[in-house]
C-alpha positions as CSV (number, residue, x, y, z in Angstrom):
1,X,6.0,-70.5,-1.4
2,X,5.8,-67.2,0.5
3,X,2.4,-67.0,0.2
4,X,1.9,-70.4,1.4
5,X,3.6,-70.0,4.4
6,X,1.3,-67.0,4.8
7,X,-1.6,-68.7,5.0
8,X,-0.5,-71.9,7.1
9,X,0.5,-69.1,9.7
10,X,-2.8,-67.4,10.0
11,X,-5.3,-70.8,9.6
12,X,-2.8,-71.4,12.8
13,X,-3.9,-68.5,14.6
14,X,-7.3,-68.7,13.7
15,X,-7.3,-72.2,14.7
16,X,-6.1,-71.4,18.4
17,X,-7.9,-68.0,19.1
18,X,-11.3,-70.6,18.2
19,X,-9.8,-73.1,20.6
20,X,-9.2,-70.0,23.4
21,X,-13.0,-69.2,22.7
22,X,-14.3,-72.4,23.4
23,X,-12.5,-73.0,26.6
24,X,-12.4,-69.6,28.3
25,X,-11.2,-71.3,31.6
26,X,-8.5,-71.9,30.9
27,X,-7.3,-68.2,30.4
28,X,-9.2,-67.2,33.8
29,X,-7.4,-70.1,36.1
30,X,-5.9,-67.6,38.5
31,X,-6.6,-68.2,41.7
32,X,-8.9,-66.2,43.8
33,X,-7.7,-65.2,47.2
34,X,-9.2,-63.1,49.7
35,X,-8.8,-60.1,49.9
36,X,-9.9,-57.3,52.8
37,X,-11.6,-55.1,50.3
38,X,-14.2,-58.1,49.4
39,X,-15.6,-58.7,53.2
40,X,-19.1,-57.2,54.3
41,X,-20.6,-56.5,57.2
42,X,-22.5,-59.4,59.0
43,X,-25.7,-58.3,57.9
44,X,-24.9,-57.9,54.3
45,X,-23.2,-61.5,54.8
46,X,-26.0,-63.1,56.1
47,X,-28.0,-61.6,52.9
48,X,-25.6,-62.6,50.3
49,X,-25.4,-66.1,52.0
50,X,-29.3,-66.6,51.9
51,X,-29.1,-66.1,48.2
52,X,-26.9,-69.0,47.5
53,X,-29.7,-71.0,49.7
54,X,-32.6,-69.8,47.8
55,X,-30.6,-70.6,44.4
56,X,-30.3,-74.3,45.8
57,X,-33.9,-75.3,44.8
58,X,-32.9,-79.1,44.3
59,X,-31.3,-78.8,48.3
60,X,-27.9,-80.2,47.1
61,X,-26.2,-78.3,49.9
62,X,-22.7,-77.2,48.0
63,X,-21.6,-75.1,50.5
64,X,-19.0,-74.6,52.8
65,X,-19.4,-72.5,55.9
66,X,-16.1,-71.3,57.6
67,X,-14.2,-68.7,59.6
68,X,-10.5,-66.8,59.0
69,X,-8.1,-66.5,61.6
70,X,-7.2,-62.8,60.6
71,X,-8.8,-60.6,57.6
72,X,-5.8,-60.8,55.5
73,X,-5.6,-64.2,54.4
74,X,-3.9,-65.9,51.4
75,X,-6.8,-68.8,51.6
76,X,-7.7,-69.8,48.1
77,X,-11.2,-69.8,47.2
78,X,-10.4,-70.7,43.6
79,X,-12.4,-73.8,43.3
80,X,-15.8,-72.0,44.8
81,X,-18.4,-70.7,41.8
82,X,-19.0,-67.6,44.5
83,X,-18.4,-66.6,47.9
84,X,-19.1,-64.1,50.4
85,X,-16.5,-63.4,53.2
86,X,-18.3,-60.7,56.6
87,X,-15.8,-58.3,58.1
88,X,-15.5,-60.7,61.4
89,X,-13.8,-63.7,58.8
90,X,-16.6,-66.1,58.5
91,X,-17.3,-66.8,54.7
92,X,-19.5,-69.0,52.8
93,X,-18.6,-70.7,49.2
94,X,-20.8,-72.0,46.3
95,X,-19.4,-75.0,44.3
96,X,-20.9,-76.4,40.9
97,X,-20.1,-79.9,41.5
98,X,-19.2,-82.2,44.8
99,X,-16.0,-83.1,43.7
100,X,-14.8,-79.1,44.0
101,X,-16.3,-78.9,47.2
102,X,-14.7,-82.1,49.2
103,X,-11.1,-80.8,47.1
104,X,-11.6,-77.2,48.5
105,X,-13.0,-78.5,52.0
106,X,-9.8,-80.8,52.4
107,X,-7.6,-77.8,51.9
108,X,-9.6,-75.4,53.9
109,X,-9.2,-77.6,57.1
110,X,-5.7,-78.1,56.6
111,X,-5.1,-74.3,56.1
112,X,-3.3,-72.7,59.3
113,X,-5.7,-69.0,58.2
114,X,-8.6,-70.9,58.7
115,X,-10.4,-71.4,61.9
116,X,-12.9,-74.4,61.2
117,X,-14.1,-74.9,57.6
118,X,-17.4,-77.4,57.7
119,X,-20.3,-78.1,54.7
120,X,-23.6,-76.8,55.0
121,X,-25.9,-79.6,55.9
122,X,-29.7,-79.8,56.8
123,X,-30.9,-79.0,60.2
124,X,-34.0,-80.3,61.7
125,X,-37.2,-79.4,63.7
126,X,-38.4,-81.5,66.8
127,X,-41.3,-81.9,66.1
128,X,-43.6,-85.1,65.8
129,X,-47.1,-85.5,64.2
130,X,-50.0,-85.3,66.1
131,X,-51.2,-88.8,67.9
132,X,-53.2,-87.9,71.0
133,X,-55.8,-84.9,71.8
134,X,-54.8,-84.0,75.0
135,X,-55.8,-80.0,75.7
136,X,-53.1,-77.5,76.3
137,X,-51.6,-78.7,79.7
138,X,-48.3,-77.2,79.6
139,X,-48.3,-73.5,80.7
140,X,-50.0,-75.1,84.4
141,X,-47.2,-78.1,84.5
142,X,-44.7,-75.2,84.8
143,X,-47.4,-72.5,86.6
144,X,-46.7,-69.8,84.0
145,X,-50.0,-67.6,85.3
146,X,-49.2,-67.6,88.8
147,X,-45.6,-66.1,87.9
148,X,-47.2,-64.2,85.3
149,X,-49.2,-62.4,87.5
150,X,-46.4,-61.8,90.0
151,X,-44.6,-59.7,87.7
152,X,-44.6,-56.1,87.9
153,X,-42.3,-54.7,84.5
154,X,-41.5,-50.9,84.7
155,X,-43.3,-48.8,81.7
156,X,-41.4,-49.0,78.5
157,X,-39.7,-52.3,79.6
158,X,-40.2,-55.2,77.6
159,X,-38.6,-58.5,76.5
160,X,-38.1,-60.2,72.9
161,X,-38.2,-63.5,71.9
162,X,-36.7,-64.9,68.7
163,X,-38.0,-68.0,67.1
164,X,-35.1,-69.1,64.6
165,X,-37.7,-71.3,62.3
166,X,-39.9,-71.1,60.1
167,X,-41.6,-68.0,60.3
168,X,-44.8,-66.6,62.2
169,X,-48.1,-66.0,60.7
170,X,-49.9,-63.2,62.0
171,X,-52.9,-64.8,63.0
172,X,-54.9,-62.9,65.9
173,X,-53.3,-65.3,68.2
174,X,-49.9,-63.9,68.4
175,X,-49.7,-60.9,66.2
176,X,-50.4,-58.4,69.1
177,X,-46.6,-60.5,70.2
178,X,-45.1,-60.4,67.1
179,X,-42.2,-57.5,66.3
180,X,-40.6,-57.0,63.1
181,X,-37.7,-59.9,62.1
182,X,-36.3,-61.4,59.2
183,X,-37.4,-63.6,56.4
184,X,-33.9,-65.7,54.9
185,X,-35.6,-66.7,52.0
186,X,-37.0,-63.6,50.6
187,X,-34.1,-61.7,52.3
188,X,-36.3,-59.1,53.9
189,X,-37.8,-57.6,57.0
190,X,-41.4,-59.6,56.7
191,X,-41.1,-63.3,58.4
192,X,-44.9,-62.8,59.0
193,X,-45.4,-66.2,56.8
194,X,-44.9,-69.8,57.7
195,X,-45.5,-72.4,55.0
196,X,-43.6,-75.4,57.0
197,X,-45.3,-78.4,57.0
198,X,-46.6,-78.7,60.3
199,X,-46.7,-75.1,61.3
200,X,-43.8,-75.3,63.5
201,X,-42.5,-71.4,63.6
202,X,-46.7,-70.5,63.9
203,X,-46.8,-73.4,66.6
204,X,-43.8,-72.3,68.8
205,X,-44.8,-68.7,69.1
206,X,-48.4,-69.3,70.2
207,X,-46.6,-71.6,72.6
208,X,-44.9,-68.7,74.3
209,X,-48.3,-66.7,73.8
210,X,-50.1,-68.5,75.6
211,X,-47.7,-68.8,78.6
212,X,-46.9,-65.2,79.1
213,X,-50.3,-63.8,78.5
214,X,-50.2,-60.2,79.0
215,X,-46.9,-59.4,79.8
216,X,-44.7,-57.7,77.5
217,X,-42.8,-60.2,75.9
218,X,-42.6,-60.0,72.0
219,X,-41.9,-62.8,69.6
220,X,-39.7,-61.9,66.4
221,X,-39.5,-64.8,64.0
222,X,-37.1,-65.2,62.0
223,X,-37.6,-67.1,58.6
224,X,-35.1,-70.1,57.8
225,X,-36.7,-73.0,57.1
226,X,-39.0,-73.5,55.1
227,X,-40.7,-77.5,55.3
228,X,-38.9,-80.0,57.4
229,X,-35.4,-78.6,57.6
230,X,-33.3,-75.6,57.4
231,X,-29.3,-74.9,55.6
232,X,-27.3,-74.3,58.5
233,X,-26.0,-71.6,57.0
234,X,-29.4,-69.8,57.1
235,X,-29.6,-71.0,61.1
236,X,-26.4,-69.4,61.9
237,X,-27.0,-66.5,60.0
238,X,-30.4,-66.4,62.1
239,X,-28.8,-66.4,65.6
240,X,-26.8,-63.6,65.1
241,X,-29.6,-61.9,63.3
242,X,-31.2,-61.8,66.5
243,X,-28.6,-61.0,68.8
244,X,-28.0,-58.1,66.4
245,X,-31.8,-56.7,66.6
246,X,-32.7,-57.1,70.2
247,X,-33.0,-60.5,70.9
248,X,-33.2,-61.3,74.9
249,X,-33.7,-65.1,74.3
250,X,-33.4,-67.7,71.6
251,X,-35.7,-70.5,70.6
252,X,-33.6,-72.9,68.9
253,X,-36.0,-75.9,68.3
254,X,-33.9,-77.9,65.6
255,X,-30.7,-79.7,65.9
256,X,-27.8,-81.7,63.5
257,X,-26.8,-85.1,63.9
258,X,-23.3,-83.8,64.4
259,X,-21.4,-84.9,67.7
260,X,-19.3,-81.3,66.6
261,X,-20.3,-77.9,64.4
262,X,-18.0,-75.3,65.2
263,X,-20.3,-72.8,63.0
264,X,-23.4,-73.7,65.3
265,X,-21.5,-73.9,67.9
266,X,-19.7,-70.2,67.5
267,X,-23.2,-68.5,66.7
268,X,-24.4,-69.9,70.3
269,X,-21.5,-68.9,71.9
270,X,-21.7,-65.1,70.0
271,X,-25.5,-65.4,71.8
272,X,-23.8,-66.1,75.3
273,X,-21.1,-63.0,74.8
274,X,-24.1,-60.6,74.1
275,X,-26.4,-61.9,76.7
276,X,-28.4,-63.6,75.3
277,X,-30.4,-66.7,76.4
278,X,-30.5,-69.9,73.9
279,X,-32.9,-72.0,75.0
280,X,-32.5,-75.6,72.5
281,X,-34.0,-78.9,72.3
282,X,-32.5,-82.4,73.1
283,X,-34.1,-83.8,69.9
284,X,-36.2,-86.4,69.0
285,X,-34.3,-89.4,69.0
286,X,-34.2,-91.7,71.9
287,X,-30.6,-91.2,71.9
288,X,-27.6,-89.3,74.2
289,X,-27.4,-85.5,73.4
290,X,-24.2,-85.7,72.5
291,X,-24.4,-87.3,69.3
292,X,-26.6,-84.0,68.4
293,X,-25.6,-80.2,68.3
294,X,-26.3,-77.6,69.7
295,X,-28.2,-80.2,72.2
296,X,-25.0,-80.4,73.9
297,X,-23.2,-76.8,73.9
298,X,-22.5,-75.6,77.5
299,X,-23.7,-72.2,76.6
300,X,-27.4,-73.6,76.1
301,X,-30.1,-74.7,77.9
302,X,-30.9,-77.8,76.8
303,X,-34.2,-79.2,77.1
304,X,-35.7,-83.0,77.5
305,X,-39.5,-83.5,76.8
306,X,-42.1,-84.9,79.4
307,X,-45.9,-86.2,78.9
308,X,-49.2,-85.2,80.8
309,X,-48.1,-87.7,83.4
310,X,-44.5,-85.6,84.1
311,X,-43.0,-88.4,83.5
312,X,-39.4,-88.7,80.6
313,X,-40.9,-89.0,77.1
314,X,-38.9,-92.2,76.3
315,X,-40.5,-92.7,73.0
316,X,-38.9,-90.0,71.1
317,X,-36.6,-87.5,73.9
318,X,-32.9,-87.8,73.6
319,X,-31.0,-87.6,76.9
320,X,-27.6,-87.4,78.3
321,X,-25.4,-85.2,80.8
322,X,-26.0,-81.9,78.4
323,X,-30.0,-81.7,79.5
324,X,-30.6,-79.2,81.6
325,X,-34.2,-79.1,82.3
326,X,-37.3,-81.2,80.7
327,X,-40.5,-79.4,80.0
328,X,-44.1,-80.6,78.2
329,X,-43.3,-82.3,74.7
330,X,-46.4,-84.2,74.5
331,X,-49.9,-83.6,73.3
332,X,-49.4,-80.4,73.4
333,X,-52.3,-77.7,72.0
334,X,-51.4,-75.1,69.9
335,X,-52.1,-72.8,67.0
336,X,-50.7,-73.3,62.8
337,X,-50.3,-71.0,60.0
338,X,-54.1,-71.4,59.4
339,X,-54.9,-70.3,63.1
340,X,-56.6,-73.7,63.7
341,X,-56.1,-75.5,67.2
342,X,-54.4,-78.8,67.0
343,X,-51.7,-80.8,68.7
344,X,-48.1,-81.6,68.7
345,X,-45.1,-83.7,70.3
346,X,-41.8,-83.4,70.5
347,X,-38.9,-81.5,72.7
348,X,-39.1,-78.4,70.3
349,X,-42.6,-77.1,72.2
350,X,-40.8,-78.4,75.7
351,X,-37.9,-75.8,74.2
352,X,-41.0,-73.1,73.8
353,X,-41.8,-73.7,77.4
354,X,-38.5,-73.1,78.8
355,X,-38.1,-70.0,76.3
356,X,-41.1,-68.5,77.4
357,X,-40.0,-69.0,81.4
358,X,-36.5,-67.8,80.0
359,X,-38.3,-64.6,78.9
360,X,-40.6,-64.1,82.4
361,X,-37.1,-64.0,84.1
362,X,-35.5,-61.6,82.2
363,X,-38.8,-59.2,82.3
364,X,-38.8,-60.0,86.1
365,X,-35.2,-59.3,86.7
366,X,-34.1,-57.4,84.3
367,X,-30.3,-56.9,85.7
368,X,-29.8,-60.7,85.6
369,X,-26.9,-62.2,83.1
370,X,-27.5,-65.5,81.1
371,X,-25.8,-67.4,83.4
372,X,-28.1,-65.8,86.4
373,X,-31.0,-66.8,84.4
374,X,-29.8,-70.3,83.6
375,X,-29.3,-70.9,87.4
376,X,-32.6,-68.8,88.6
377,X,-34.5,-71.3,86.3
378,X,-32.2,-74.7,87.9
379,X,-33.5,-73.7,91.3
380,X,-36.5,-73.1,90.6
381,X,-37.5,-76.7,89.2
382,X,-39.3,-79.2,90.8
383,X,-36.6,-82.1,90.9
384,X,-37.8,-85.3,88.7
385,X,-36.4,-88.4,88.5
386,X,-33.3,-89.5,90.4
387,X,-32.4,-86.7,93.2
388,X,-30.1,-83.9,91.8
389,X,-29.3,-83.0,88.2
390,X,-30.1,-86.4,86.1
391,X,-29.7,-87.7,82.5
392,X,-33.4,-87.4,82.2
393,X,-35.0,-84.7,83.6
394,X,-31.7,-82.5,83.9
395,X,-32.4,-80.3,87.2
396,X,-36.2,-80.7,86.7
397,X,-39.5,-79.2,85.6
398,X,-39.8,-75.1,85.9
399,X,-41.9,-74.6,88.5
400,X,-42.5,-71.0,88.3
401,X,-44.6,-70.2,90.8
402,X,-41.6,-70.6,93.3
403,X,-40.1,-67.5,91.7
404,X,-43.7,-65.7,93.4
405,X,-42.3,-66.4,97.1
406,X,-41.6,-62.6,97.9
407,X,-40.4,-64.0,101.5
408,X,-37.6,-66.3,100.0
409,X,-34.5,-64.7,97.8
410,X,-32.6,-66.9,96.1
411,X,-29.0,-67.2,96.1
412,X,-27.0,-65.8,93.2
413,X,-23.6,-66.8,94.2
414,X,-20.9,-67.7,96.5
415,X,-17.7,-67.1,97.4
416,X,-15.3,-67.5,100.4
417,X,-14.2,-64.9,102.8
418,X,-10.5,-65.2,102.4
419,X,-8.7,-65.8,99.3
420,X,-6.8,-68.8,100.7
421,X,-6.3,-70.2,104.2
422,X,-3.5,-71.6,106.5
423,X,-4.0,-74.0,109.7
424,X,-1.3,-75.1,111.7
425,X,-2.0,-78.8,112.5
426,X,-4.8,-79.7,114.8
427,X,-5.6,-76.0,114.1
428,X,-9.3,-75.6,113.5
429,X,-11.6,-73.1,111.1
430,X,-15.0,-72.4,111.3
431,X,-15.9,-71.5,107.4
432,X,-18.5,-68.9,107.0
433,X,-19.2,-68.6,103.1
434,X,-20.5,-65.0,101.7
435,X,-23.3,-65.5,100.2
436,X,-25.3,-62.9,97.2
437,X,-27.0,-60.9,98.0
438,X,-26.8,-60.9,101.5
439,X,-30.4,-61.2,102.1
440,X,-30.6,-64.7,100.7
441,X,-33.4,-66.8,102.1
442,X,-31.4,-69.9,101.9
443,X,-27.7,-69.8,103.0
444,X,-27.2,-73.7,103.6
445,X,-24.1,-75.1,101.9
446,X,-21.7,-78.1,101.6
447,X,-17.9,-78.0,102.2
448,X,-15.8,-80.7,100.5
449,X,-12.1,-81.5,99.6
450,X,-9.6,-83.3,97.4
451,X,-7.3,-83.8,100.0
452,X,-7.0,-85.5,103.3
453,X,-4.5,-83.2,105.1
454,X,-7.8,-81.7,106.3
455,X,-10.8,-83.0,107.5
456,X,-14.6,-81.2,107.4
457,X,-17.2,-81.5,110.3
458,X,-19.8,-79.7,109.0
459,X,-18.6,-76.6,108.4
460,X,-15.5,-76.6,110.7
461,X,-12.0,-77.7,108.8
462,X,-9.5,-79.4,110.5
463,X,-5.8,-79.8,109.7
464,X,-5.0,-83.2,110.3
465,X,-1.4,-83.4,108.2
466,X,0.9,-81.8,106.4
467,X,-0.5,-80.9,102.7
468,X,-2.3,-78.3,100.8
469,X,-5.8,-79.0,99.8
470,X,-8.4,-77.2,97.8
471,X,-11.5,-76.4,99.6
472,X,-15.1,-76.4,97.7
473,X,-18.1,-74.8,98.7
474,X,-21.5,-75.7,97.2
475,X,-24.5,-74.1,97.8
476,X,-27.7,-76.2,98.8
477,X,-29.3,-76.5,95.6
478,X,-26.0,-77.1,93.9
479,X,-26.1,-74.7,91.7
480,X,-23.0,-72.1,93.0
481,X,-19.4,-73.5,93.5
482,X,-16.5,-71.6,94.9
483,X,-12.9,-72.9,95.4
484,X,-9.9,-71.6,98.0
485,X,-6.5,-73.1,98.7
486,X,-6.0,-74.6,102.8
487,X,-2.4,-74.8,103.2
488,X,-1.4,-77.1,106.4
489,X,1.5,-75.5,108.6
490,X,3.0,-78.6,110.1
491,X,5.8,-78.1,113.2
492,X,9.1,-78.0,112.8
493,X,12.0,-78.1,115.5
494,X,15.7,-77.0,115.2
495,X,18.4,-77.2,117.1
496,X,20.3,-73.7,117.1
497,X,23.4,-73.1,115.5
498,X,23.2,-76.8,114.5
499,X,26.3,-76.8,111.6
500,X,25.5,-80.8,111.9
501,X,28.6,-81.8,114.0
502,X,30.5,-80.1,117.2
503,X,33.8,-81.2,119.2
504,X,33.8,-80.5,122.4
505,X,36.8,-81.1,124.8
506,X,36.7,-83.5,127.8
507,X,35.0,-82.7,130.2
508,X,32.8,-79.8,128.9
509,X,29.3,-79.1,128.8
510,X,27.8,-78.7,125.9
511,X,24.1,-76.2,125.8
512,X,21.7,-76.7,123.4
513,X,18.4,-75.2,122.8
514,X,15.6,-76.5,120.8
515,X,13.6,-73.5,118.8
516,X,10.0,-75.0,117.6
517,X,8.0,-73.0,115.0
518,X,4.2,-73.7,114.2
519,X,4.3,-75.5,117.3
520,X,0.7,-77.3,118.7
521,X,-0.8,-77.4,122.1
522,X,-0.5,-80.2,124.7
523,X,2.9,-80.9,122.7
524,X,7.0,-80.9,124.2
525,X,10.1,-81.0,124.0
526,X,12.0,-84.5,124.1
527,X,15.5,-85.0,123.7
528,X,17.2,-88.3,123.2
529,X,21.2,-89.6,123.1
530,X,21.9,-92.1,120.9
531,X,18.4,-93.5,120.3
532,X,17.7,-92.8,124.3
533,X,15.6,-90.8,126.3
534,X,17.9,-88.3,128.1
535,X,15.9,-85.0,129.1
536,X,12.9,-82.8,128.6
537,X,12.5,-79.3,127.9
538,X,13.8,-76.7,125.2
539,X,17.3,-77.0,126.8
540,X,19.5,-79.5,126.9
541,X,22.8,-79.5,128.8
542,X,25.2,-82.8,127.3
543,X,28.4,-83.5,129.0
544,X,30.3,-86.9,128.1
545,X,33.9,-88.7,128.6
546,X,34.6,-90.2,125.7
547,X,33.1,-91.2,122.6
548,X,30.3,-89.7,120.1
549,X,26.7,-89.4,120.2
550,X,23.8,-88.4,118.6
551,X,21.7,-86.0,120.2
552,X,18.2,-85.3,118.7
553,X,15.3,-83.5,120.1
554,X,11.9,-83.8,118.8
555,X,8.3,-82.8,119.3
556,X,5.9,-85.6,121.2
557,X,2.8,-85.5,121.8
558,X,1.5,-85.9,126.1
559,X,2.1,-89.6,125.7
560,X,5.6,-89.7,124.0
561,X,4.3,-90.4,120.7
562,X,6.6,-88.3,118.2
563,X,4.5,-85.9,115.5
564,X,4.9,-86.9,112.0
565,X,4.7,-85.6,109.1
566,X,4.9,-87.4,105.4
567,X,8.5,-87.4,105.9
568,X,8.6,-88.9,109.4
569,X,8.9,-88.1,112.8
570,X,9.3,-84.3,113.0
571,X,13.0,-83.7,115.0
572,X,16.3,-81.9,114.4
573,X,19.7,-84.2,115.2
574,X,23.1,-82.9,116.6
575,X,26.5,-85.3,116.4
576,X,29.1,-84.2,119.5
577,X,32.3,-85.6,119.5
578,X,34.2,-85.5,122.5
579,X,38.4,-85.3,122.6
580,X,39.5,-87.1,125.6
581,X,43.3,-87.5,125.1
582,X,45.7,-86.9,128.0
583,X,46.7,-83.2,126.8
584,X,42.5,-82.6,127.0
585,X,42.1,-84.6,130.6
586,X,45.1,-83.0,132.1
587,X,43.9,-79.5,131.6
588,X,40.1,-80.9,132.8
589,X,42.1,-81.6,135.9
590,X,44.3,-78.8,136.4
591,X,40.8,-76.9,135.8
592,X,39.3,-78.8,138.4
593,X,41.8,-78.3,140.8
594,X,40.9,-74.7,140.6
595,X,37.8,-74.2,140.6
596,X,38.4,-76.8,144.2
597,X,40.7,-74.2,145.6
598,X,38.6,-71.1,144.5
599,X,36.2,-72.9,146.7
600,X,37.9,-73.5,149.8
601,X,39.2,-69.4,150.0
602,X,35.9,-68.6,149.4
603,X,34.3,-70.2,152.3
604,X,37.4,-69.3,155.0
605,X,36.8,-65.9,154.2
């Protein structure tokens, strides 16, 4: 029986150290947090992250793309088949299957660690296929050669370029532009190799080629898209690739049907920090700009396409309020991979056209921030469309050759000369605006308010009632805003020592005096018993022999009217009682009497 027992025991053992070897999972379940020691720098990120791209031959896009709210996080990354966390808290996970991923994205979203938490999705090129044979047009449209040629860079001083696409053959083209940058797919240093279908990386830089000539302005491409579309893990990745390695400006020429991407989103704004210029393009889908990202982030410039004509390419451009300026998207010549000639449409060449301009600024002037360049480009477009900034055409079409005018300096901003103002009413200001730099050619500007306690005759304010307003400046192109607070001082009037009621014996005199602060020209001093008219003046002598009354004095203008404020008319109010018993008119008389007799000795002496 012993022996019996024996063996049942051990055939039990076997039996479950078999069962342990067959589902090895289920001994490894623990889950895996992050941990400090596991992040890498954002290099070695972007590497790592690439991989899990490349080993996504199929394109099934089981990623998740996300950012940490501090480096030590108890986030649970147990579900993910691999991830890769950078030293700044964005991460990227691998999943086997879709149903781990939406379980792992739900819980990532509603984690208070984690900052946004998003799936990797596709992100397109606009770019259309060839249908017309129209010659390269573009670089006149926006008169890249006369600005060109107007440039004077200092030795050593040069500019770079980063197309985030698909690569850039070396063809003899470009490859005197073309400076080292990154390949996503190979994960290495050599993007010199575009295999997209329509050439698009190839097509962009010989776009930006052809506009600067012989200026030095280099192109780096980096690598991360291959055909049609790109992970936008790899685009992110890209961006801060080249705001890492030099970058002055970004050609963005793909979007996502995404209303929101905080990844893309962050990247551009990580551009914008480090001053750098993202140019991006509105996208190719006759629709508003702000179903599409980054077409709509504030820290772009956003670009519309127009044909031969300059007129809105409404066959394919998006639009909306996020376009900034429109550019040539149509017909438009340029080289591929093969070094061939041919043609394309869509808003990603207008985006090369604007990137290139982008570029000539920054080489031009090189002390100039992205916003400086954003607004140096604005003012220099040659308005399309409906007057001002429009849903169309944005501020216009660069028109380059207006940054050659070496007798006109453009404005850079404005400001006021005081940091807030106060008018006492009727009170008037003439507002002279400081303008930078001083020199400015063009020092025109509009004044405008929220409020009507002042009012604005050209550039003279006005305070009209009591209020406080905020005051706007604009500069004539519209491109520079400042703001300063106009505080109204309205009058006021108070009787002195006015304790709200008095007694005064019969009859006294009582003296009042009126004091008036903030007071206005062509204005007095009225004083009225008991709704009456009595005097005028800033003293007021009341006598009475029985009774009350009300005395008020208040501020009129030269033909009675009484100033008002919101309140009312603008006055102070006394009540006098007066005692008038027998004891009080008996000692009136007695003081009578003697001021009588003081009299009459006075005069017989």
């Amino acid at each position: 029986m012993t022996n019996k027992y024996i063996k049942s025991f051990v055939s039990f053992v076997l039996a479950l150290l078999v069962l342990l070897s067959l589902f090895p999972c289920i001994v490894s379940a623990e889950p895996q947090n992050v941990e400090t020691d596991c992040a890498e720098s954002s290099f070695e990120f972007a590497v790592k992250a690439a991989d899990f791209v490349r080993s996504d031959p199929d394109g099934s896009m089981l990623r998740i793309i996300g950012k940490l709210r501090c480096e030590e996080s108890s986030v649970d990354f147990s579900l993910a088949s691999d991830y890769v966390v950078s030293d700044d808290g964005r991460f990227v996970l691998q999943f086997e299957c879709e149903e781990k991923l939406a379980s792992c994205l739900k819980k990532l979203q509603a984690a208070p660690d984690v900052i946004y938490a998003e799936r990797d999705v596709p992100v397109y090129t606009g770019a259309l296929e060839e249908y017309t044979e129209h010659i390269s047009w573009g670089p006149e449209v926006i008169k890249a050669d006369a600005y060109a040629k107007a440039i004077t860079p200092k030795p050593g001083e040069f500019v770079t370029v980063a197309i985030v696409d698909s690569g850039a053959e070396d063809i003899d083209f470009i490859k005197d532009n073309l400076v080292e940058g990154y390949d996503f797919f190979e994960n290495d240093n050599d993007a010199f190799e575009d295999v997209s279908v329509d050439s698009h990386g190839t097509f962009l830089a010989s776009i930006v080629a052809d506009c600067v000539g012989e200026l030095p302005i280099k192109i780096m491409p980096v690598r991360v898209l291959a055909s049609e579309s790109a992970s936008l893990i790899n685009v992110i990745n890209g961006i801060r690739y080249a705001v890492d390695n030099g970058a002055d400006v970004i050609n963005l020429s793909m979007c996502i049907a995404m209303s929101y991407c905080k990844s893309l989103e962050d990247a551009i704004t990580y551009a914008e920090e480090n001053n750098v210029t993202v140019v991006v393009c509105a996208g190719n889908s006759k629709t508003d700009v702000k179903k599409y990202c980054p077409s709509h982030c504030e820290d772009a410039i956003t670009v519309s396409s127009v044909d031969s004509g300059r007129n809105f390419s409404s066959r394919f451009s998006n639009y909306g309020n996020a376009i900034d300026l429109a550019a040539p998207g149509e017909g438009i010549a340029g080289y591929n991979a093969a070094g061939e000639i041919t043609t394309l449409n869509g808003t990603s060449m207008s985006t090369a056209f604007v990137s290139a301009s982008a570029a000539m600024v920054r080489l031009d002037k090189p002390a100039c921030n992205t916003e400086q360049v954003r607004n140096i480009l604005f003012s220099s477009a040659e308005d399309m469309g409906d007057p001002g900034k429009d849903i169309y055409y944005g501020f216009g079409i660069p028109k380059l050759s207006k940054l050659t005018q070496s007798d006109k300096k453009y404005v850079e901003s404005v400001s006021f000369a005081e940091e807030n103002y106060s008018l006492k009413l009727y009170e008037k200001l003439e507002i002279e605006p400081v303008f930078y730099p001083a020199d400015a050619t063009d020092k025109t500007f509009n004044l405008s308010t929220d409020s009507d306690c002042i009012s604005i005759d050209g550039n003279v304010i006005t305070a009209v009632s009591d209020g406080e307003a905020i005051l706007k400046v604009t500069s004539n192109d519209g491109l520079y805003t400042a703001e300063v607070t106009v505080k109204t001082l309205m009058p006021q009037i108070r009787i002195r020592n006015n304790s709200g009621a008095v007694t005064i014996n019969y009859g006294e005199t009582l003296r009042l005096t009126a004091e008036v602060t903030c007071g206005v020209e062509n204005t007095a001093v009225w004083w009225y018993v008991n709704g009456a008219k009595s005097a005028e003046g800033s003293i007021f002598e009341f006598s009475q022999e029985s009774g009350s009354a009300e005395i008020t004095a208040k501020i009129v203008k030269t033909d009675g009217t009484p100033l008002q404020d919101r309140n009312g008319e603008i006055s102070d109010s006394q009540t006098v009682s007066i005692k008038s018993g027998f004891f009080q008119k008996l000692i009136s008389f007695f003081k009578d009497l003697f001021k009588i007799s003081r009299l009459v000795i006075q005069s017989l002496m």
